[in-house]
ZAZAZA-505876 format. One record per residue (C-alpha): residue number from 0; residue in three letters; x, y, z. Coordinates in Angstrom, 2 decimals. Layout:
// residues N
- NUM;Ala;X;Y;Z
...
END
This chain:
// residues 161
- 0;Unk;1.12;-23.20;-42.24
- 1;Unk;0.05;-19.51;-43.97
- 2;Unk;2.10;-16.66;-43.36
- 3;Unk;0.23;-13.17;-44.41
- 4;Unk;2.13;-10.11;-44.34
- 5;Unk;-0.51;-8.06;-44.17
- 6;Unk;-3.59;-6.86;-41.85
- 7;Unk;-6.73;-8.99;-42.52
- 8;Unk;-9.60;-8.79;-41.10
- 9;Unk;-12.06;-11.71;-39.58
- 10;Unk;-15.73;-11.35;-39.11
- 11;Unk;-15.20;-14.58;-37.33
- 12;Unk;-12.59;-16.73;-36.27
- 13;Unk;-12.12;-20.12;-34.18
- 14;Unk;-8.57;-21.03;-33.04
- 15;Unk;-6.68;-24.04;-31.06
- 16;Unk;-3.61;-21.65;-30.25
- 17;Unk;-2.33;-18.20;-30.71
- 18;Unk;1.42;-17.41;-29.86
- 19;Unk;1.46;-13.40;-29.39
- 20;Unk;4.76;-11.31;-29.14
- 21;Unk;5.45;-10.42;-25.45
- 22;Unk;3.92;-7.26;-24.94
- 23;Unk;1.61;-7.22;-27.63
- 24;Unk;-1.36;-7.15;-25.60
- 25;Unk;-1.74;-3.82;-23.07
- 26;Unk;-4.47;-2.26;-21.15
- 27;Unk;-5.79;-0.66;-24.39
- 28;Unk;-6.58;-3.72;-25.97
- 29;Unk;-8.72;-5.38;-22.54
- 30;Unk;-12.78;-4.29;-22.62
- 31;Unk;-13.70;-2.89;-20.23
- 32;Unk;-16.17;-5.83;-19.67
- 33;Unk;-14.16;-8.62;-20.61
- 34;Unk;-14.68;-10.30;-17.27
- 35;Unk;-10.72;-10.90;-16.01
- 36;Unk;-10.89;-12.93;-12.92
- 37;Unk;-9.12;-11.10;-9.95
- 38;Unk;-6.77;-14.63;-9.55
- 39;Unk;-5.21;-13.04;-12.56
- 40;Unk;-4.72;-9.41;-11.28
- 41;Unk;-2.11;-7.53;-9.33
- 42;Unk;-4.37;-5.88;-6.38
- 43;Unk;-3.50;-2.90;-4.87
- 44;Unk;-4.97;-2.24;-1.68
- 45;Unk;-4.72;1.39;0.04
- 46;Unk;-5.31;0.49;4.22
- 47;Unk;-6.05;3.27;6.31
- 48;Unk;-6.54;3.24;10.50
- 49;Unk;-6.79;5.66;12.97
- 50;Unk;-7.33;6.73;16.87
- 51;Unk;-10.27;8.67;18.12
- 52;Unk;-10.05;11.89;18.11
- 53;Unk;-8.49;12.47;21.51
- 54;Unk;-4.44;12.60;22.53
- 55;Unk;-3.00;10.02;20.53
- 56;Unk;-1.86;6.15;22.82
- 57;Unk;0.86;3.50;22.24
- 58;Unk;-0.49;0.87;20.46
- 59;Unk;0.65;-1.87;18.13
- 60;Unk;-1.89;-2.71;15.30
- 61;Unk;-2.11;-5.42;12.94
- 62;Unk;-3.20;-3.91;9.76
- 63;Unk;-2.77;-6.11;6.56
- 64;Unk;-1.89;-10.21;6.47
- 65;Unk;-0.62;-10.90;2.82
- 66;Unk;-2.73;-13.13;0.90
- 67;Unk;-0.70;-12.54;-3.03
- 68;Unk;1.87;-14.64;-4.05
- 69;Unk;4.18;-11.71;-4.00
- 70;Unk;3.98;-8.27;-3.63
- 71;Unk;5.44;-4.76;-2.81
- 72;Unk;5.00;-2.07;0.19
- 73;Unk;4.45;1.21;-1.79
- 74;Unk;3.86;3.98;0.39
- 75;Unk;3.35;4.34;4.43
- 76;Unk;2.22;7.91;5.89
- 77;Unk;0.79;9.28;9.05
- 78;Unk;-0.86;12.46;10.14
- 79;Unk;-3.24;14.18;13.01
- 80;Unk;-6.02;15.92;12.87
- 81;Unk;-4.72;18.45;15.14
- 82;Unk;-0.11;18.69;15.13
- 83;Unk;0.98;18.38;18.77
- 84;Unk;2.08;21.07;20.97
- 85;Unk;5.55;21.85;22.80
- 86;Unk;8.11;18.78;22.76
- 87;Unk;5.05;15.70;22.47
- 88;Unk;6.01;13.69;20.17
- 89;Unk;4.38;10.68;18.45
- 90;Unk;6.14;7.85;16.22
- 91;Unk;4.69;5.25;13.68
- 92;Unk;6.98;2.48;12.63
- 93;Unk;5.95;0.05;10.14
- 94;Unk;6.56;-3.83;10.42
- 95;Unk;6.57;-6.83;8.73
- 96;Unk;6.90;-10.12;10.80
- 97;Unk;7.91;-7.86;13.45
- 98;Unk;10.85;-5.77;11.74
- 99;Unk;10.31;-2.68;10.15
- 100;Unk;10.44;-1.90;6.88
- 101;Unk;11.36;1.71;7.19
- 102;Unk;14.40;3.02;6.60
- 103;Unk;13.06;5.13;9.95
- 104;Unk;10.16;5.82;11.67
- 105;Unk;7.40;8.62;11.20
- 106;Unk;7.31;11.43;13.56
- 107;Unk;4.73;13.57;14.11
- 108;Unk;5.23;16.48;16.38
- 109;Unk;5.12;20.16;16.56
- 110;Unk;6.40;20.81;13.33
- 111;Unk;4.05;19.09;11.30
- 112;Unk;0.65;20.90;10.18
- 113;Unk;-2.64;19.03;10.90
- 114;Unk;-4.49;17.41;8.45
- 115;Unk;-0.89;17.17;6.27
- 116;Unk;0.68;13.34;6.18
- 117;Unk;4.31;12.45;6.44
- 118;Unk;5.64;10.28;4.17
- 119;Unk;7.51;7.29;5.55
- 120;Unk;10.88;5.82;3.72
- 121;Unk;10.77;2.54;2.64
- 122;Unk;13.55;0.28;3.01
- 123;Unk;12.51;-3.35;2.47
- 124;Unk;9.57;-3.03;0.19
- 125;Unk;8.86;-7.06;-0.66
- 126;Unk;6.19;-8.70;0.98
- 127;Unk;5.08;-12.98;0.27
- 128;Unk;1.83;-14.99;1.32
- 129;Unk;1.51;-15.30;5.03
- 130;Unk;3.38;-11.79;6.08
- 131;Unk;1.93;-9.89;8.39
- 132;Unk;2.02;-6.10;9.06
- 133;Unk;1.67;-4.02;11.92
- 134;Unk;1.85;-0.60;12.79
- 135;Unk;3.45;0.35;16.26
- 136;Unk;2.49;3.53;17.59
- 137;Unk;4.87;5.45;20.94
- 138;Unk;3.36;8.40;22.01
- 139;Unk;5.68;10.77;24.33
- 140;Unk;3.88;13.62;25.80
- 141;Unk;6.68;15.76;26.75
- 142;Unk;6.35;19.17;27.92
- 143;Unk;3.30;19.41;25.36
- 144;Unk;-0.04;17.97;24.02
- 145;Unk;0.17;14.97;22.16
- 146;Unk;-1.39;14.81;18.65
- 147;Unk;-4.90;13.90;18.47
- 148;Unk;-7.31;11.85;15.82
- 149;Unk;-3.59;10.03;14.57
- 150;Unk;-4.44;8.41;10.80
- 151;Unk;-2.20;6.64;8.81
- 152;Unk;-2.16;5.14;5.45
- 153;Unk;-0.37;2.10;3.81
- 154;Unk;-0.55;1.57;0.25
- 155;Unk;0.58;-2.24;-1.53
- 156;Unk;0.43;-4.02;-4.23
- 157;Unk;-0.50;-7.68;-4.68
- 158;Unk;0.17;-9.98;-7.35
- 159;Unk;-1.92;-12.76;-8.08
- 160;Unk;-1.97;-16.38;-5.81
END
């Protein structure tokens, strides 16, 4: 075995096994066309939904089944196209297998300005293969008008089957 202390330079080189230092190898040093299969990529996936543009409904939507080996719930957030009036009041929880994940849910109602989301907490940000999540929607009219043309946003990552 050689041992060379210093740079050298190949114009061409053939080997059966190279050992690098964890960390040597970063995002700088990956063309842009070197051809990475996705299998070996964390995906990050940004899911939005919505409601027509009318009074926001209850609803409970399925919005993302995890396919990555393992991954993590980033961000959740939820707006209106127009904020609702007097005491309506609209909430968006966020589940996974049926239990949220936020530490509690969004609530969209007079206070907010249209067009500007509300963040969500996370609490339980893991997610595996097979985990499904859902948004639930409850929409309270009040003494008001309800939000209408409700959007939300979830934001993951995915690592790699």
């Amino acid at each position: 075995m050689a041992r060379f202390d210093e740079h050298i330079h190949f114009r061409s080189a053939a080997f059966t096994e190279v050992a690098l230092p964890s960390s040597s190898v970063g995002n700088g040093e990956i063309e842009a066309s070197a051809g990475i299969l996705a299998s070996k990529l964390e995906h990050h996936h940004s899911i939005t939904g919505n409601q027509p543009n009318s009074a926001a409904t209850t609803e409970t939507r399925v919005i993302h089944s995890v396919y990555g080996a393992t991954g993590d719930v980033i961000a959740f957030e939820a707006g209106s196209i127009v904020a609702a009036t007097g005491n309506a009041t609209v909430t968006l929880d966020l589940k996974k297998n049926g239990t949220t994940i936020l530490a509690a849910v969004v609530t969209l109602d007079s206070a907010n300005t249209a067009y500007i989301v509300e963040a969500g907490s996370i609490d339980t940000a893991p997610v595996v293969d097979g985990d499904v999540l859902e948004v639930v929607i409850v929409a309270t009219v009040g003494t008001g008008a309800l939000p209408t043309g409700l959007f939300y946003n979830l934001r993951l990552n995915e690592d790699a089957q």
